[in-house]
C-alpha positions in Angstrom: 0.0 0.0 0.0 3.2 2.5 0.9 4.6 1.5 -2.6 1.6 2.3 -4.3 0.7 5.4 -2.8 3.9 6.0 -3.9 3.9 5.4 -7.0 0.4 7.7 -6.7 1.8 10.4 -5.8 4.9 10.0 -8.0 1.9 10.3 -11.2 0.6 12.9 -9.9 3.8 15.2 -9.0 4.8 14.5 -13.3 1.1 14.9 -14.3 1.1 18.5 -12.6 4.4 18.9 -13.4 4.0 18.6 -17.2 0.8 20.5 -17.3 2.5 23.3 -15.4 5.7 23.1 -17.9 3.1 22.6 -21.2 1.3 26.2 -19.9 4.4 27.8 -19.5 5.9 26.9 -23.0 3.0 28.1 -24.5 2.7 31.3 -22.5 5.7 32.0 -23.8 5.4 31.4 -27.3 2.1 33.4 -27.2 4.2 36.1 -24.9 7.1 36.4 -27.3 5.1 36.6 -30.4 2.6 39.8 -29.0 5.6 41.3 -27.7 7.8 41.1 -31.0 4.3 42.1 -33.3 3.0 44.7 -30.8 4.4 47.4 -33.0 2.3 46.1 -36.5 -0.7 48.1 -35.6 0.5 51.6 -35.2 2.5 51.2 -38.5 -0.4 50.0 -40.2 -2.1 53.0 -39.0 0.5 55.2 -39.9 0.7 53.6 -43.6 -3.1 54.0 -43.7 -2.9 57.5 -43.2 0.0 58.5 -45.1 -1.1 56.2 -48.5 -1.6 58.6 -50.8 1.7 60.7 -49.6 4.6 58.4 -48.6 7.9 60.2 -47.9 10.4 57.2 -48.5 13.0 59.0 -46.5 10.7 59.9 -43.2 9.3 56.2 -44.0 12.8 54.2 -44.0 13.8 56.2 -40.9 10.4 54.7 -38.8 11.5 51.3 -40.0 14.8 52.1 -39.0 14.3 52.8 -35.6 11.9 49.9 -35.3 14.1 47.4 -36.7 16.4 48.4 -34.2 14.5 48.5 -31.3 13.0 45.0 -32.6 13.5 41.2 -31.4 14.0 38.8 -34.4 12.6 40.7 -37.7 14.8 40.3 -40.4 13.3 43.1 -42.2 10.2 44.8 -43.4 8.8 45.3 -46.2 5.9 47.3 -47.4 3.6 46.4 -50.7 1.2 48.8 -52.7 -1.5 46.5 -54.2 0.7 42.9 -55.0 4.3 44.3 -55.8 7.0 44.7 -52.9 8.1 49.0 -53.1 9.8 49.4 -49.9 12.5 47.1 -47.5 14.5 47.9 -44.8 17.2 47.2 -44.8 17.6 46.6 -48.3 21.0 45.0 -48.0 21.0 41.2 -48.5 17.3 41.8 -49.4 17.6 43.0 -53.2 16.0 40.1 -54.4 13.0 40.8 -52.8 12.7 44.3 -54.0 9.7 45.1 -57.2 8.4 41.4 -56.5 5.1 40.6 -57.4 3.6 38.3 -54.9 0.9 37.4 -57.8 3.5 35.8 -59.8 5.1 33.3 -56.7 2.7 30.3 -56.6 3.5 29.4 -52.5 3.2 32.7 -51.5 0.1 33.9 -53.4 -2.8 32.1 -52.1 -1.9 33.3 -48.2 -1.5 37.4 -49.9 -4.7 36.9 -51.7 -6.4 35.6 -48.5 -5.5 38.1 -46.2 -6.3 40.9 -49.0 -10.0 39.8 -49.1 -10.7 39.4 -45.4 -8.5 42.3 -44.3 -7.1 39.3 -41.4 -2.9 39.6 -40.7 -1.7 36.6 -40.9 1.5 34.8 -39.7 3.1 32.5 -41.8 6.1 29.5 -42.6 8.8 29.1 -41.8 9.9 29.3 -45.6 12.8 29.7 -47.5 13.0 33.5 -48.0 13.3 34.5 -51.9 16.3 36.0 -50.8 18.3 33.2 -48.9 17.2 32.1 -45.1 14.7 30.4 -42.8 12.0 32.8 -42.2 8.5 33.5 -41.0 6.8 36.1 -42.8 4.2 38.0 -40.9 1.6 39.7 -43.5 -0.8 43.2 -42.1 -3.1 44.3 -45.0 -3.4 47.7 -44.9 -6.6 49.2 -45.7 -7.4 52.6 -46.7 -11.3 53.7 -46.4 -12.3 49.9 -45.4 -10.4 48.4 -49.3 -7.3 46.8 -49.8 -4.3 49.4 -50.1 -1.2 47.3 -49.8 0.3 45.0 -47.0 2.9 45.6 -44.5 5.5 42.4 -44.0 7.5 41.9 -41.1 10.1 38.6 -41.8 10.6 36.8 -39.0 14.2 35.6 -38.3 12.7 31.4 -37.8 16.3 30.2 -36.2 16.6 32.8 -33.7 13.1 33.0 -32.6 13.0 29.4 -32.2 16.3 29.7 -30.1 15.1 32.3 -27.9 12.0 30.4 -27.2 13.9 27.1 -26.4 16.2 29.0 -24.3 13.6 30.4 -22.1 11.5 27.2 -21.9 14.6 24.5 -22.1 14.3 22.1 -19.1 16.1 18.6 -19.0 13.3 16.8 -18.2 11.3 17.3 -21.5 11.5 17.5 -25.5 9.4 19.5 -27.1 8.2 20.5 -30.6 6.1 22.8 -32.1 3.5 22.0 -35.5 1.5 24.1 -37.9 -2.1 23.4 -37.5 -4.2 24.4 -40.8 -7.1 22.2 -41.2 -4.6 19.2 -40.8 -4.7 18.8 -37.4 -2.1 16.8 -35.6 -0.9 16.5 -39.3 0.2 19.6 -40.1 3.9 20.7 -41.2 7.0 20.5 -38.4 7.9 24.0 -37.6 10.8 23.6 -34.2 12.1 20.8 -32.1 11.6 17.2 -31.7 8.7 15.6 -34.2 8.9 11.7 -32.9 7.3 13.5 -29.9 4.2 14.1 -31.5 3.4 9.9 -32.5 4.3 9.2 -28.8 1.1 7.9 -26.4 2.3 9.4 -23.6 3.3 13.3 -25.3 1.3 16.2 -24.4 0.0 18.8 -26.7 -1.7 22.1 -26.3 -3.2 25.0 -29.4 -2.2 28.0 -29.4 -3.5 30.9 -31.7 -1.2 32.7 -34.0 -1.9 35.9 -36.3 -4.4 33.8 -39.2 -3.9 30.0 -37.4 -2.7 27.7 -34.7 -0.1 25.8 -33.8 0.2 23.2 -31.9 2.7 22.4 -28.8 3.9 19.4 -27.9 6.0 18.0 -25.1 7.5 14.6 -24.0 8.6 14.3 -20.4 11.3 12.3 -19.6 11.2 9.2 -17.7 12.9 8.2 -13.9 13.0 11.1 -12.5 12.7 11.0 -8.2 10.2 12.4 -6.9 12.7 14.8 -4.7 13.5 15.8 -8.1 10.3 16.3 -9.5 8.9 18.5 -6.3 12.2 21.2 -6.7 12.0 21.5 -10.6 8.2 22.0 -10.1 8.9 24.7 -7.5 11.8 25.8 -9.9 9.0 26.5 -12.5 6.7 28.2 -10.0 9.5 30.9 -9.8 10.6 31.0 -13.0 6.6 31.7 -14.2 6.8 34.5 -11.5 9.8 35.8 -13.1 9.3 35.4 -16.5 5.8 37.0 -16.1 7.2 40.4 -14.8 10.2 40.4 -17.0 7.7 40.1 -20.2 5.5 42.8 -18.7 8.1 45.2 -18.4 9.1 44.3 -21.7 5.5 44.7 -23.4 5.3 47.9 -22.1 9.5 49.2 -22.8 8.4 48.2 -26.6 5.3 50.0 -26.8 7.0 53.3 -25.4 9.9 52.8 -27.8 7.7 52.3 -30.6 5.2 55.0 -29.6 4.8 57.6 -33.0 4.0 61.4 -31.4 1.7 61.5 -34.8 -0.3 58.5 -33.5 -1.0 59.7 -29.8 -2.6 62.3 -27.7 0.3 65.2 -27.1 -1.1 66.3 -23.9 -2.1 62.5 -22.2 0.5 60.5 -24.5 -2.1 58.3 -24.7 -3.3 56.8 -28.3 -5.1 59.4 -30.6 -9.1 58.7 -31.9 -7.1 57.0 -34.9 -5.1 54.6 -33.4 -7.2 53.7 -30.8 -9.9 52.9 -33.3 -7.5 50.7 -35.4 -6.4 48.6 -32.5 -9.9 48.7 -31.5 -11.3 47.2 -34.8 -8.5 44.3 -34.7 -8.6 43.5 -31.2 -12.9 42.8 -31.9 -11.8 40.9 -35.1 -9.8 38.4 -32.8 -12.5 38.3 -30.2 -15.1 37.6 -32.9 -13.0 34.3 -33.5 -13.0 33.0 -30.0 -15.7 31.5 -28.2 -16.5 33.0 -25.2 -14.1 35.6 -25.7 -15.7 38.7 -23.8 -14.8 42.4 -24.6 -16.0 45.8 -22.7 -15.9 49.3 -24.1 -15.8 51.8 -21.2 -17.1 55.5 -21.7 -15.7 57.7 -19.3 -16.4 61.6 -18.6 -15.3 63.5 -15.6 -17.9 65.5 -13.5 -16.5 69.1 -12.2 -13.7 69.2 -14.9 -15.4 72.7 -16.2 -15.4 74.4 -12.8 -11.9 73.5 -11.8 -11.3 75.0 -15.4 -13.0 78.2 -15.2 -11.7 78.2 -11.9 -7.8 77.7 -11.6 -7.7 78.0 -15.7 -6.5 75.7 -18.8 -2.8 75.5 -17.9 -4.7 73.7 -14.4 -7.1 71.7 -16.2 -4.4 70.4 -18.6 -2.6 69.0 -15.7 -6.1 67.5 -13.9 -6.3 65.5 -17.7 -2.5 64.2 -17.4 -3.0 63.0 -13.8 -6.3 60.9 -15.2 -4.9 59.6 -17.6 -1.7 58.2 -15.7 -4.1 57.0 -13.4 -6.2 55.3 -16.0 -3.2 53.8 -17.2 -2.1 52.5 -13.8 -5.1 50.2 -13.3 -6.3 49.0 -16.7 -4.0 45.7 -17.7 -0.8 46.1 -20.7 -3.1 44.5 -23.5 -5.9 46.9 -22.8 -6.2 50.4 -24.8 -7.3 54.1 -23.6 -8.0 56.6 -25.8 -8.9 60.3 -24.9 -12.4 61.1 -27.1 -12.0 64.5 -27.0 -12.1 67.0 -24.0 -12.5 65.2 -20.5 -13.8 62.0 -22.4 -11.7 58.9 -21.9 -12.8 55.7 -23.8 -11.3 51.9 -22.3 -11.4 49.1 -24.4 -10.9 45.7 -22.3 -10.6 42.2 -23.8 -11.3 39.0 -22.7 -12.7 40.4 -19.4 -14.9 38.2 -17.4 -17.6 40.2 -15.6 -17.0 39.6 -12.1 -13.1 41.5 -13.3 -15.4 44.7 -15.4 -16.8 45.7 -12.4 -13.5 45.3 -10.3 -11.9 47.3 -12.9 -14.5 49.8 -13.0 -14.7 50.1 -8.9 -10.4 50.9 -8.9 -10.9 53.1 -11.8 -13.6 55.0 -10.1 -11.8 55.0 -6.9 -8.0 55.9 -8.6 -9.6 58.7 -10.7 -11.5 60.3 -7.6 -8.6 60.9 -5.2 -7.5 64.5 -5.0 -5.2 66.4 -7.1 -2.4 68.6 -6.0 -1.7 71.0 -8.1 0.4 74.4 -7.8 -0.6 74.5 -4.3 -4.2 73.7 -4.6 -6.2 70.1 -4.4 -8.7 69.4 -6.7 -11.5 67.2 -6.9 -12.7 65.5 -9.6 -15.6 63.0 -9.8 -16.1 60.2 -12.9 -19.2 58.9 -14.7 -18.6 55.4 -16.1 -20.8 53.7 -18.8 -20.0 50.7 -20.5 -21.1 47.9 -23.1 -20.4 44.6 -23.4 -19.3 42.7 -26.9 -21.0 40.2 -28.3 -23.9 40.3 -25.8 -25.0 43.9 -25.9 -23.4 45.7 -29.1 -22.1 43.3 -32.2 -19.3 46.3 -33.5 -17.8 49.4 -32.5 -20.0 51.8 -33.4 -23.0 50.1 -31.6 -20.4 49.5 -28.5 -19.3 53.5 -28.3 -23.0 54.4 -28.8 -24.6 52.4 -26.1 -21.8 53.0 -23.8 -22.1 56.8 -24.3 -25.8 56.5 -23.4 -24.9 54.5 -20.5 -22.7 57.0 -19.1 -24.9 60.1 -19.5 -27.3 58.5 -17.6 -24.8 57.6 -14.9 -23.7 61.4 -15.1 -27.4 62.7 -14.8 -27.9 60.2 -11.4 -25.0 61.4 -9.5 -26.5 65.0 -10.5 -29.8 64.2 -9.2 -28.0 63.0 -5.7 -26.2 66.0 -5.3 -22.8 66.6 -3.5 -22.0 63.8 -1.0 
């Protein structure tokens, strides 16, 4: 009976074990990959506005100081209609320059797909036209809701791949990655070990990727102790902790690197009407193809803003609208987006937010946004009227989301009027 509880608890120790190693490998896939793309959307934007006027010079210096600022991208390139008109850096990349993606058969049918649905799209690894192991990443860019041209950022494959197995490596498991496209199981070896994936006792877990999936699997190793087994799962408990906070800071180090002052809000820094629009349009595309995937649109306006202006004047006010917003920013989570609408309106978008966590983040927000101001000697007081609405359940775009949120909010605004000063 001792042997076999034992044994028991021996299972149970690798069962957790591999579960816990399986959600960390593909954390950090999914981790790696938002962090290295995070800067697609405000070029696309910027591409999107600038269409019909591209400066090549003021265009090749953005991609220079992305490139260098820039995990893993081999280079970008930019495409009006089908044919390749812009790469940096265009050394080693010649080849590549004036193509026409109509006239290469294995990379066609993925442009032509993404240029009728408007959906970015991750793909490979390939061999590049120009030598290499790549992955090419593919952002159409759209210009009055049709098909202007694509953006291309080209993966470096081998040093992704590295990075990734560095992070992850533990001595206990293999692992290996797949493509999943309507294959399944099936699909194309893209990293590691693939005898893994015909094994009976290998793990596997999807994850989604810009336009797919791909599947990760693991293999753990067998006769390991249980001694052994209990301080490598610890090990990974801490190394989750870590890794967590070390992406985080990352995440956010990118976006303020990457940050254009054309795209954002020059008193708040926060995303301009434009870009907030654009990320939110994309982030409701990927929500659209995940079930049960909730999203929120908050509509936020601040009550007493206009006496504290007339009051102490615009110079004050200004600073009243920085201090929101770096409060805003404080409490809403990295992947989330905050926009000021115009005056002392601030719009939230959240995503994949349960509802027990909308109205936790709507009770900090409230209660962030409400603690006095000090300001040139004064302290000011500012109040906040919060409406919201939920996607899919209440509002099926954006329009319908910002228009039922606004509604929400202005009659939250008109009941703390009708209660008067506390």
């Amino acid at each position: 009976m001792i042997h076999h509880a034992q044994q028991e608890e021996h299972k149970s120790l690798r069962d957790s074990q591999a579960s816990t190693y399986l959600s960390m490998v593909s954390m950090t896939i999914d981790d790696e990959v938002q962090s290295m793309l995070g800067f697609t959307s405000g070029l696309s934007a910027y591409l999107s506005i600038r269409s019909n006027k591209l400066d090549e010079s003021e265009l090749q210096a953005l991609l220079a100081k992305i490139h260098t600022n820039t995990r893993h991208i081999k280079y970008f390139s930019i495409a009006e209609a089908y044919q390749v008109r812009y790469i940096h850096p265009l050394q080693g990349n010649e080849a590549l320059l004036n193509a026409d993606f109509r006239s290469l058969p294995d990379r066609w049918p993925l442009v032509d797909r993404i240029s009728r649905t408007g959906e970015s799209a991750l793909a490979g690894p390939v061999n590049l036209l120009q030598g290499g192991w790549g992955m090419p990443y593919r952002v159409p860019i759209m210009v009055n809701g049709k098909y202007w041209g694509m953006l291309g950022a080209t993966i470096d494959a081998t040093s992704f791949f590295e990075t990734i197995e560095t992070k992850v490596y533990h001595p206990g498991f293999d692992l290996g990655i797949k493509g999943v496209d309507g294959k399944g199981l099936q699909g194309g070896m893209i990293w590691g070990d693939s005898d893994l994936f015909t094994q009976s006792d290998s793990r596997f877990q999807l994850i989604d990727i810009p336009g797919g999936q791909w599947a990760i699997g693991i293999r753990q190793h067998p006769d390991a102790s249980d001694k052994t087994l209990r301080w490598r799962t610890r090990s990974i408990s801490i190394g989750l902790s870590v890794l967590a906070a070390l992406l985080l800071y990352s995440l956010i180090n990118n976006h303020v690197k990457l940050a254009e002052q054309a795209m954002h809000d020059s008193l708040t820094q926060l995303p301009n009407r434009a870009l907030f629009m654009e990320k939110a349009h994309t982030a409701l595309s990927a929500a659209s193809r995940q079930a049960n995937a909730q999203s929120a649109l908050l509509f936020a306006d601040l009550d007493g803003f206009k006496s504290i202006n007339d009051a102490y004047g615009h110079k004050t006010g200004d600073a009243v609208l920085q201090a929101v917003a770096q409060r805003i920013r404080h409490i809403v989570r990295p992947h989330d987006t905050v926009t000021r609408w115009g005056g002392d309106e601030f719009i939230i978008l959240l995503t994949q937010i349960p509802p027990e966590g909308l109205q936790d983040i709507i009770a900090r927000l409230r209660n962030a946004v409400e603690q006095p101001i000090a300001y040139q000697g004064n302290v000011l007081h500012i109040g906040l009227s919060i409406g919201y609405a939920i996607y899919p359940d209440q509002a099926q775009n954006f329009d319908q989301l910002i228009h039922l949120a606004d509604q929400h909010m202005y009659a939250e605004k008109q009941g703390r009027k009708s209660l008067g000063p506390a």
